[in-house]
Every structure is written in structure tokens, then in C-alpha cells.
TITI-214499 format. One record per residue (C-alpha): chain; residue number from 1; residue in three letters; x, y, z. Coordinates in nm, 2 decimals. Layout:
N
+------+-----+------+--------+--------+--------+
: unit : pos : code :     xx :     yy :     zz :
+------+-----+------+--------+--------+--------+
:    A : NUM :  Ala :      X :      Y :      Z :
...
+------+-----+------+--------+--------+--------+
//
This chain:
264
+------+-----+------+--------+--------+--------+
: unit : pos : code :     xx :     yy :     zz :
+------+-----+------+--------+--------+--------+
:    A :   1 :  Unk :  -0.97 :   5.35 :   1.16 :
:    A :   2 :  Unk :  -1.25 :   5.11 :   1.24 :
:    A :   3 :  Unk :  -1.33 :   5.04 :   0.93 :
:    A :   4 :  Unk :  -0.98 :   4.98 :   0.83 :
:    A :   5 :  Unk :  -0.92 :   4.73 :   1.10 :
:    A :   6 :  Unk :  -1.21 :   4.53 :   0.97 :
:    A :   7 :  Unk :  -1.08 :   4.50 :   0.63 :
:    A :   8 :  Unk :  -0.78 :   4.40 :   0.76 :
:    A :   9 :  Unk :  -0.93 :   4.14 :   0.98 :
:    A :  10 :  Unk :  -1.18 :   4.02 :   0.72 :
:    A :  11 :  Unk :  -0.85 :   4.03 :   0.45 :
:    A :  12 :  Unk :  -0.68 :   3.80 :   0.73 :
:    A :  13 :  Unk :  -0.93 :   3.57 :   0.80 :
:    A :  14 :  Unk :  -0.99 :   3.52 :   0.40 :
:    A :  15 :  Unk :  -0.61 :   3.43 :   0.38 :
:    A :  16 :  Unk :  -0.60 :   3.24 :   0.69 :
:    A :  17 :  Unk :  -0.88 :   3.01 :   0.49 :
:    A :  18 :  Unk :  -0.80 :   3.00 :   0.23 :
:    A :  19 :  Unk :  -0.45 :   2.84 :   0.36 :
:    A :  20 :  Unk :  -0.62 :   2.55 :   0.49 :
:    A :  21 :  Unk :  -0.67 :   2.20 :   0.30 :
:    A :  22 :  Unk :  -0.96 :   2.24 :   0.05 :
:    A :  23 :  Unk :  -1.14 :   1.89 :   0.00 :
:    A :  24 :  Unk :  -1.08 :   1.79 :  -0.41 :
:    A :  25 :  Unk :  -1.26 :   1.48 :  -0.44 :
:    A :  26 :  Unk :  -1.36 :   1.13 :  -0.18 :
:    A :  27 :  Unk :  -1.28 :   0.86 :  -0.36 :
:    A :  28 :  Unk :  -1.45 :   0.54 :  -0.23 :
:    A :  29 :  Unk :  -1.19 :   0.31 :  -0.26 :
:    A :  30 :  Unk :  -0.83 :   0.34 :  -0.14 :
:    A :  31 :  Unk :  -0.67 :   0.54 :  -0.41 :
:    A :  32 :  Unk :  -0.35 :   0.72 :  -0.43 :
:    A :  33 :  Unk :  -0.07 :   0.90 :  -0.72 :
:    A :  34 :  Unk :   0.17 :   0.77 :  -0.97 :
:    A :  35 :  Unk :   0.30 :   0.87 :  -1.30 :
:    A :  36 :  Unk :   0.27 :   0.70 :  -1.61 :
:    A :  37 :  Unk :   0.49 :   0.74 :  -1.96 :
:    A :  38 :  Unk :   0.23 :   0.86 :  -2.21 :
:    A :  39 :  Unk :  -0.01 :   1.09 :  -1.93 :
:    A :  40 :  Unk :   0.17 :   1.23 :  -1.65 :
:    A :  41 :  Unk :   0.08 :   1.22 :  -1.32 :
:    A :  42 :  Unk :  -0.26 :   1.04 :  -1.21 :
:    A :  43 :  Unk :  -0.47 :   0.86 :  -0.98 :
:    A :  44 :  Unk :  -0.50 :   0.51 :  -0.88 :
:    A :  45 :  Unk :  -0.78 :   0.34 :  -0.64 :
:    A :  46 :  Unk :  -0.78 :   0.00 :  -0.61 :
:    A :  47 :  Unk :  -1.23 :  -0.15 :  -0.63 :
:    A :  48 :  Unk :  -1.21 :  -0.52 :  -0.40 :
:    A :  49 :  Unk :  -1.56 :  -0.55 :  -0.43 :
:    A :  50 :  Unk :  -1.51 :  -0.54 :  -0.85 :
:    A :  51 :  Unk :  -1.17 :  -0.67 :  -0.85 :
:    A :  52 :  Unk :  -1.04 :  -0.37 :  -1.07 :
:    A :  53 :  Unk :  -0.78 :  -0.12 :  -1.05 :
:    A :  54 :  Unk :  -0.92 :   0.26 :  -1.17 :
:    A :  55 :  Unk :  -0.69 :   0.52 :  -1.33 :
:    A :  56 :  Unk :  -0.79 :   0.88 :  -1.31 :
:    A :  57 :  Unk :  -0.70 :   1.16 :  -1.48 :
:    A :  58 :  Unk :  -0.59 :   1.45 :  -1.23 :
:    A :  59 :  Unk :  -0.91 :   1.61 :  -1.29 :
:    A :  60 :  Unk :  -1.06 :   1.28 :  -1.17 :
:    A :  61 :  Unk :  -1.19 :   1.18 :  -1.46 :
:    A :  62 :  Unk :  -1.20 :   0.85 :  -1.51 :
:    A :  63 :  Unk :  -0.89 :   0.72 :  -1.78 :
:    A :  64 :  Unk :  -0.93 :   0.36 :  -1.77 :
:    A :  65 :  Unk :  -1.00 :   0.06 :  -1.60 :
:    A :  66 :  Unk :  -0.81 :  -0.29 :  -1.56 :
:    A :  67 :  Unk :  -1.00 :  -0.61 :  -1.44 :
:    A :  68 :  Unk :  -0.75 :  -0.74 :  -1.15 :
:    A :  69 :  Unk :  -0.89 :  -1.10 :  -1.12 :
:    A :  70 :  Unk :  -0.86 :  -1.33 :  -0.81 :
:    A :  71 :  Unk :  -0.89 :  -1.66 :  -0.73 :
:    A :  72 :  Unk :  -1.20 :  -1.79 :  -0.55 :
:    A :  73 :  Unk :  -1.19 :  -1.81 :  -0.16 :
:    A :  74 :  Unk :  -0.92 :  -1.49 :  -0.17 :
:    A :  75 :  Unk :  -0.95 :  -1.16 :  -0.15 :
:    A :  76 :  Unk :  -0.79 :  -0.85 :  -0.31 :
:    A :  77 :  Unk :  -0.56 :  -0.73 :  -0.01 :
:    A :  78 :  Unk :  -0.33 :  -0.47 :  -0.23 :
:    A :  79 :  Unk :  -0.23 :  -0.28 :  -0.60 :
:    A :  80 :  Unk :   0.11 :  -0.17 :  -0.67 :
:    A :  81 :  Unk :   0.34 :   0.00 :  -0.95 :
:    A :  82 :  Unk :   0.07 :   0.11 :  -1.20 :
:    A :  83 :  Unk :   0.33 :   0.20 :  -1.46 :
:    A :  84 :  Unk :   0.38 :   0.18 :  -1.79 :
:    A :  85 :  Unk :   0.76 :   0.07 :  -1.93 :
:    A :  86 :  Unk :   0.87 :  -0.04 :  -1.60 :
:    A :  87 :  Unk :   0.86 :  -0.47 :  -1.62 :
:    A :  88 :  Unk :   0.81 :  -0.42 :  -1.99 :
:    A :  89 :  Unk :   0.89 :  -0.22 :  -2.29 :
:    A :  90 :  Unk :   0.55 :  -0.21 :  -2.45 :
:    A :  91 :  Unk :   0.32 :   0.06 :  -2.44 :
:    A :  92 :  Unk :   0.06 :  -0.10 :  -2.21 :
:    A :  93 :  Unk :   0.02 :   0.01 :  -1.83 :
:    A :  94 :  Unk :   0.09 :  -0.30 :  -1.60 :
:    A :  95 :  Unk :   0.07 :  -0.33 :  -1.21 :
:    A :  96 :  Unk :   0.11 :  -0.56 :  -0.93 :
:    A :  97 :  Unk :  -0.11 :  -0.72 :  -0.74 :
:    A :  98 :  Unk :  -0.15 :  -0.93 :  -0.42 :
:    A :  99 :  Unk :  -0.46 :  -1.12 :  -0.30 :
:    A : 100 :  Unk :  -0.47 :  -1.33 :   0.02 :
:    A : 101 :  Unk :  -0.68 :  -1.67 :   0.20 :
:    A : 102 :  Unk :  -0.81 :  -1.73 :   0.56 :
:    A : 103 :  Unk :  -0.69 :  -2.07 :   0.62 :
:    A : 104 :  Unk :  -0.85 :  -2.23 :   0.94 :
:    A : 105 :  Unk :  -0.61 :  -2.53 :   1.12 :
:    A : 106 :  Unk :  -0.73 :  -2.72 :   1.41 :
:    A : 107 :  Unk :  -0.63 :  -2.49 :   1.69 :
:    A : 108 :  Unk :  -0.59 :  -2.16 :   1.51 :
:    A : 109 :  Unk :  -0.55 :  -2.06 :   1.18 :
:    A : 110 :  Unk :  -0.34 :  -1.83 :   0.94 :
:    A : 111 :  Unk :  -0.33 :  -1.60 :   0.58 :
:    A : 112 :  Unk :  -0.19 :  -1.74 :   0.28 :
:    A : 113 :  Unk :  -0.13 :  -1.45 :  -0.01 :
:    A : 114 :  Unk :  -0.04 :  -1.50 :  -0.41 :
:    A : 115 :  Unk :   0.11 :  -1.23 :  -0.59 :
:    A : 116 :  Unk :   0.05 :  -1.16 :  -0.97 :
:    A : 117 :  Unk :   0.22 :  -0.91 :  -1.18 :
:    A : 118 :  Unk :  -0.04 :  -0.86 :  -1.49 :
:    A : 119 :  Unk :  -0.09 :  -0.61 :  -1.83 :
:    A : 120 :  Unk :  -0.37 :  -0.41 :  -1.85 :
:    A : 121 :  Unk :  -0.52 :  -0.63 :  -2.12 :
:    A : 122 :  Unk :  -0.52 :  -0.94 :  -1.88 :
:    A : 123 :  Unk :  -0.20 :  -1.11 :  -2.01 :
:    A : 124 :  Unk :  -0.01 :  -1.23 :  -1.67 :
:    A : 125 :  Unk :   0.34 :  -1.20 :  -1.66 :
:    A : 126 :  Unk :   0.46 :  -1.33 :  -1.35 :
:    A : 127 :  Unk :   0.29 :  -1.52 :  -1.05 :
:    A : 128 :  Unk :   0.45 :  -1.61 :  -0.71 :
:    A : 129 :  Unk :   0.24 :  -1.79 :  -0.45 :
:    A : 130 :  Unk :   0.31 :  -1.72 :  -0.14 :
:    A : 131 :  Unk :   0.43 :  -1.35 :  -0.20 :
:    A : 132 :  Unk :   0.24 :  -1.06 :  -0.04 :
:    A : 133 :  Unk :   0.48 :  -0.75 :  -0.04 :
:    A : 134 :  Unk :   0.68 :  -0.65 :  -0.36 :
:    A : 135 :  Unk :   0.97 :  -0.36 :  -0.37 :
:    A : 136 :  Unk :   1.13 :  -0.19 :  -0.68 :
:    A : 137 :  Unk :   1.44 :  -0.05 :  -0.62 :
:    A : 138 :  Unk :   1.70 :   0.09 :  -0.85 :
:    A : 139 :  Unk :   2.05 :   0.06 :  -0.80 :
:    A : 140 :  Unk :   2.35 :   0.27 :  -0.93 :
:    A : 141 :  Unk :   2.50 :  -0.01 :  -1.12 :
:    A : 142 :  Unk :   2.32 :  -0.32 :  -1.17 :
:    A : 143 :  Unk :   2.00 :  -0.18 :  -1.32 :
:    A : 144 :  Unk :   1.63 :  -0.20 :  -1.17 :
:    A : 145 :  Unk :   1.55 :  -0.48 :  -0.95 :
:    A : 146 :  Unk :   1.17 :  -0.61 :  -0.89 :
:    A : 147 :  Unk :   1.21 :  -0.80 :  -0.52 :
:    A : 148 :  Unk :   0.89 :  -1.02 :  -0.43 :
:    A : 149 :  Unk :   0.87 :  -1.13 :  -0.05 :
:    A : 150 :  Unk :   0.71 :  -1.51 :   0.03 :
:    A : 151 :  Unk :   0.62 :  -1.58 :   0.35 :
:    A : 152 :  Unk :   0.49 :  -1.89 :   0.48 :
:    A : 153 :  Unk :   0.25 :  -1.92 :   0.79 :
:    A : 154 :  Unk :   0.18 :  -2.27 :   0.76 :
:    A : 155 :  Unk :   0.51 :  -2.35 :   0.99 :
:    A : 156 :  Unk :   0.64 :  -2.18 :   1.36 :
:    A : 157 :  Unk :   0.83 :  -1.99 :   1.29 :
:    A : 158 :  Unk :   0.70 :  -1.86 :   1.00 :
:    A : 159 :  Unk :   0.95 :  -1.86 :   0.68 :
:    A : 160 :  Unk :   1.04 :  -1.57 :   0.47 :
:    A : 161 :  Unk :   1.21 :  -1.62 :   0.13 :
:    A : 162 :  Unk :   1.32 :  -1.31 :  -0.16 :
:    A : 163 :  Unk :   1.24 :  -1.39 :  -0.49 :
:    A : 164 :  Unk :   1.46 :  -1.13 :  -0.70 :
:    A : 165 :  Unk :   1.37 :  -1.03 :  -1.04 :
:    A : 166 :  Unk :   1.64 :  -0.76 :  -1.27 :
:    A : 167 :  Unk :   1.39 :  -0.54 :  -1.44 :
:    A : 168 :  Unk :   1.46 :  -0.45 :  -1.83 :
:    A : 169 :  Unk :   1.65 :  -0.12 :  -1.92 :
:    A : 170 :  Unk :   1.42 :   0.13 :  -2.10 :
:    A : 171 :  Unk :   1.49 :   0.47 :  -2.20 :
:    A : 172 :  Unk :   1.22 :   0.59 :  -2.03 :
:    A : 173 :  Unk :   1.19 :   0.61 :  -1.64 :
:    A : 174 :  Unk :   0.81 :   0.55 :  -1.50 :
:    A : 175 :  Unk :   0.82 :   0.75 :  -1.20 :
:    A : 176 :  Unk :   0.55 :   0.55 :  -0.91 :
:    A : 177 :  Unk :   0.44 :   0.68 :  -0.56 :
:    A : 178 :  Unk :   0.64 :   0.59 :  -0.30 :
:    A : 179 :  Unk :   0.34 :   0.52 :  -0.08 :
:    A : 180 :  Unk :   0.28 :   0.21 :  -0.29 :
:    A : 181 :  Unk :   0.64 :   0.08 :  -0.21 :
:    A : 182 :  Unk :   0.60 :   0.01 :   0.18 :
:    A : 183 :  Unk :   0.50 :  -0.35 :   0.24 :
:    A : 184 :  Unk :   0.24 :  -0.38 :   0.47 :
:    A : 185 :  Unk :   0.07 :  -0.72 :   0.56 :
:    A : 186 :  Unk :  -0.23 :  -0.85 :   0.72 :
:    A : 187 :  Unk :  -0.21 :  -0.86 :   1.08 :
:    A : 188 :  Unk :  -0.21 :  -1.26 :   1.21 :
:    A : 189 :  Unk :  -0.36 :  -1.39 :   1.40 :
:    A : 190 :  Unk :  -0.67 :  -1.15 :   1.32 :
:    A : 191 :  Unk :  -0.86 :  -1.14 :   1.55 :
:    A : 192 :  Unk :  -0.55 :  -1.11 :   1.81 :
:    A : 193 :  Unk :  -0.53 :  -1.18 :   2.15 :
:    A : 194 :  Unk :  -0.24 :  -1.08 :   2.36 :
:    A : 195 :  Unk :  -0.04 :  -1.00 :   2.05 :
:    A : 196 :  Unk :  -0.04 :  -0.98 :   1.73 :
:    A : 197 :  Unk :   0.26 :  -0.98 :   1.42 :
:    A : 198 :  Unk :   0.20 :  -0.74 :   1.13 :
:    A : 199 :  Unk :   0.47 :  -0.80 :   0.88 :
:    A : 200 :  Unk :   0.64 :  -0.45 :   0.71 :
:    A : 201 :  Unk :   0.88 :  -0.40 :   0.46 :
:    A : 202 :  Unk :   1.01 :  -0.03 :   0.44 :
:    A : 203 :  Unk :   1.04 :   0.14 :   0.07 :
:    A : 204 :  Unk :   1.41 :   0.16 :  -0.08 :
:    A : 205 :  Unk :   1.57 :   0.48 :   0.05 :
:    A : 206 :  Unk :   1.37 :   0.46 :   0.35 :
:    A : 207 :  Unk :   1.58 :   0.34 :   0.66 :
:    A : 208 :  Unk :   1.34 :   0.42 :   0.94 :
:    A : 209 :  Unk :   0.97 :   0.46 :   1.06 :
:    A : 210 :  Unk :   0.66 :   0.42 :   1.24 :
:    A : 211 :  Unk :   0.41 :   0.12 :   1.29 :
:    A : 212 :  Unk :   0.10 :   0.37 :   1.46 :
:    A : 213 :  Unk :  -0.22 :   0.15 :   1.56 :
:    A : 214 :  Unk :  -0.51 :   0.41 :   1.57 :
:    A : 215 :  Unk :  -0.87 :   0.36 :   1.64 :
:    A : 216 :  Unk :  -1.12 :   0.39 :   1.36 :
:    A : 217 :  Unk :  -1.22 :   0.77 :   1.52 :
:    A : 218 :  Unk :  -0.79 :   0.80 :   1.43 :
:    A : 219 :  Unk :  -0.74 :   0.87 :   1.77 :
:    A : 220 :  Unk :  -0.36 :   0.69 :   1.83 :
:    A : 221 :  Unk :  -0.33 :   0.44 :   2.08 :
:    A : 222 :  Unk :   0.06 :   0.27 :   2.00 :
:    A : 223 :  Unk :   0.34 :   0.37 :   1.81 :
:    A : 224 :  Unk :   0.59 :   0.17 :   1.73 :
:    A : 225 :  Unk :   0.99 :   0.23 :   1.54 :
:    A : 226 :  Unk :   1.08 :   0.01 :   1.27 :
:    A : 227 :  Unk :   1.38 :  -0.03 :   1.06 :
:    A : 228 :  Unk :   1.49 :  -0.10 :   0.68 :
:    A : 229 :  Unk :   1.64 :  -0.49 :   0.83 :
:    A : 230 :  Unk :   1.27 :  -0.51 :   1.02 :
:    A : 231 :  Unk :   1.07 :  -0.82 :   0.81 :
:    A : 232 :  Unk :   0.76 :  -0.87 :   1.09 :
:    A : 233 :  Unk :   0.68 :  -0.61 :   1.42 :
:    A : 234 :  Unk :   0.54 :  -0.83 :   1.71 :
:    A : 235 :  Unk :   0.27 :  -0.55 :   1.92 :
:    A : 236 :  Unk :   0.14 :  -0.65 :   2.21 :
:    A : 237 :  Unk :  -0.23 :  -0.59 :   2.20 :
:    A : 238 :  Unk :  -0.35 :  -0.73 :   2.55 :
:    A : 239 :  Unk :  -0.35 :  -0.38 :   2.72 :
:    A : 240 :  Unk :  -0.59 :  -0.23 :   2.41 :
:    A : 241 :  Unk :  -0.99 :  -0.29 :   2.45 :
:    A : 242 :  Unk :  -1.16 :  -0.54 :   2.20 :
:    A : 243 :  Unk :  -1.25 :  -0.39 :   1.90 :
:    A : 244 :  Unk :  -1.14 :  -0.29 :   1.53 :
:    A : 245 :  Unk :  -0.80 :  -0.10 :   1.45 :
:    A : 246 :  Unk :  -0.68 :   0.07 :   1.21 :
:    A : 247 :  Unk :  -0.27 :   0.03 :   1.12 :
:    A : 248 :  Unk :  -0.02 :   0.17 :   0.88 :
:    A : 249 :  Unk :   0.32 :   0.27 :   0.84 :
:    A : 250 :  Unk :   0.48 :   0.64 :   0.85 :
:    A : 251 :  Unk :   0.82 :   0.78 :   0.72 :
:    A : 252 :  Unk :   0.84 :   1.14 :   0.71 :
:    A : 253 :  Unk :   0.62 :   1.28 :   0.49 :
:    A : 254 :  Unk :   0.54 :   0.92 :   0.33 :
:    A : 255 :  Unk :   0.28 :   0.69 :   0.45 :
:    A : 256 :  Unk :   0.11 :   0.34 :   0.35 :
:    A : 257 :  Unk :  -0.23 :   0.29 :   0.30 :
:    A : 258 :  Unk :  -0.44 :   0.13 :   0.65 :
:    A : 259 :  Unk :  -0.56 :  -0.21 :   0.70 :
:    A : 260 :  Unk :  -0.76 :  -0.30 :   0.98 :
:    A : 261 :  Unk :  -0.69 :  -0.61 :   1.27 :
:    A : 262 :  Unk :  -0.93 :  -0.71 :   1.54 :
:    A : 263 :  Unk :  -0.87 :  -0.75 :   1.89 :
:    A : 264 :  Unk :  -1.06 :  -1.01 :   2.08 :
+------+-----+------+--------+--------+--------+
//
């Protein structure tokens, strides 16, 4: 009987690991899943030290890599809609990306952001300054439809405008992660003092959510509800310690990649 017991038990544990999340692979960049026409499912990471975007196979292997240029003074602040067939009926894989500027004023200071959408062999196709955060959404009768959101923090209160773009029919349907759809800014002002605004953009389909501010040990410190009409989330900050943050968005089982704000 003993030595059942402890089969049983050593079968139980084995199952009980073997039902926890295995580690696959680290990648050192922020990466995350999409599908594209001609190879399935695979990964994406986006390299802002390089300024490229890397596709890997599913075994990780590496599939190719697209040069993602910016312009001097900015910096690579996001990649989106790695997809093949989706702005384009060639064969080549395209994606869209934004960069973004520390601009200093005399008292304070705010974030500019240009957004490019590009082919993997360098050719731009479309270029908005002042956008940040894109959204694809698909609608039941009017085809695809690429909106690109401007803001400008040069002026109180800041302006928003929506640039919006009808996609090209294709026979084909590039399927993209729905991570990549939430649009998440840069916090401003960063560093913050009392408060800060963080502008968000939920994915289509999505109507509600979560802004969560975490510390960089991930331990929660504000949660905050936001909504499919929500543009910009005013937190106050004055009641957290200085230091670094983390934030990102949550929906159900969906959520965006971090960025990280200061508070002073």
C-alpha cells in the first residue's frame, strides 16, 4: 500500500508540473505573434537599438529581418501589423511603425511621434507626422479600414485628429495579434509630477479595459477602467514614490506591450 501511495504521489506531482508554464525561449526585445499569408503563424520582436523588426519562425528561428529606419533625434517607440496582403496585394510583408521626439519648451516640454507604414524592402508607403497609434478594423460592409491617430502636444489642450485610410480588398485575409492593435502612448509629461496623461486607444471589438501602473518588481500599485470612446487617461501620480513604472493596457485575456514613465 505504501508503495502504491508513492507512485501515486510521485505520478501526481509529475502531472501537477508538468501543468505549469514551461519557459520556450527569452527574447531580448519586445516580441510578440502574428500570422502571415505564405508562413503561418510567427514571431515578431521589435530591436530599437538596431532599428529593425525580426520575424521568427515558431521554432524561433530566425525568418527575416526588415531595417525600420528613423529619423535622427527620434526614437523607435512601437511595430505594428507585420502582415503580408493587408495594405497591399503584393507578396512582400509590410508593417507599421511609429517613432517619437523629446521636445524641450521654456517651462516644460513634450513628445512629438511620426508614423510610417513601410515594405519590407524599404519602399515607404504612407507617412503621417504627428501620428503615434494606428487601428485596423474591418467592418461588415465597407471593407477594411487603416485609422491613424495625430496628436499634437505642442498646444493646451492637446489636439487629436483621425486620419482614415480604406484598405484594398484581397482574397486573402492576414490574420495579426490583437495585442498589436491597442494604442498605447508615451506617458507626458515624463518624468511626472502630480499627474501624468498616457494616451490609449482600445483594439476594435474591444469596449472595455484596464490601465495597471506596476513597479518594475510587477508588483501593482493603480488600476485604472477605460473605455472604447477613452482617447487619453489622466492618473494622478502624486501619492506613488519617485521612481520608474512600468504601464500597459489589459482586456481579458489580451494585453499591450509596457512602456515605462518616471515619477519625480
Amino acid at each position: 500500500m505504501k508503495t502504491y501511495i508513492l507512485s501515486l504521489l510521485i505520478w501526481m506531482a509529475g502531472v501537477t508540473l508538468s501543468a505549469q508554464p514551461q519557459l520556450e525561449k527569452i527574447y531580448s526585445e519586445s516580441a510578440t505573434i502574428c500570422e502571415l499569408e505564405s508562413m503561418g503563424e510567427v514571431y515578431y520582436s521589435m530591436d530599437v537599438i538596431n532599428k529593425k523588426c525580426h520575424i521568427y519562425r515558431m521554432d524561433h528561428s530566425l525568418y527575416k529581418s526588415i531595417s525600420i529606419p528613423t529619423p535622427e533625434g527620434y526614437y523607435l517607440s512601437d511595430v505594428q501589423y507585420v502582415s503580408e496582403k493587408l495594405f497591399n496585394n503584393d507578396d512582400h510583408v509590410e508593417l507599421v511603425y511609429s517613432y517619437t521626439k523629446y521636445v524641450p519648451t521654456t517651462n516644460s516640454y513634450y513628445y512629438t511621434y511620426e508614423t510610417r507604414l513601410i515594405n519590407e524592402n524599404g519602399s515607404v508607403l504612407l507617412t503621417v507626422p504627428g501620428a503615434g497609434y494606428t487601428e485596423v478594423i474591418e467592418t461588415d460592409e465597407h471593407g477594411k479600414k487603416f485609422l491613424v491617430y495625430e496628436y499634437n502636444y505642442s498646444v493646451i489642450p492637446y489636439r487629436t485628429y483621425t486620419h482614415v485610410y480604406n484598405l484594398p480588398e484581397s482574397n486573402t485575409k492576414t490574420a495579426f495579434s490583437m495585442e498589436t492593435a491597442f494604442g498605447l502612448g508615451e506617458a507626458f509629461p515624463n518624468p511626472a509630477g502630480d499627474q501624468v496623461n498616457i494616451p490609449v486607444q482600445l483594439p476594435a471589438g474591444i469596449e472595455s479595459g484596464t490601465l495597471e501602473i506596476v513597479e518594475l518588481s510587477g508588483r501593482r500599485v493603480m488600476s485604472q477602467p477605460i473605455h472604447r470612446s477613452s482617447s487619453a487617461q489622466t492618473i494622478p501620480t502624486k501619492q506613488l514614490a519617485p521612481g520608474t513604472y512600468l504601464y500597459y493596457v489589459e482586456s481579458g485575456h489580451l494585453r499591450s506591450s509596457s512602456k515605462k514613465m518616471v515619477i519625480k
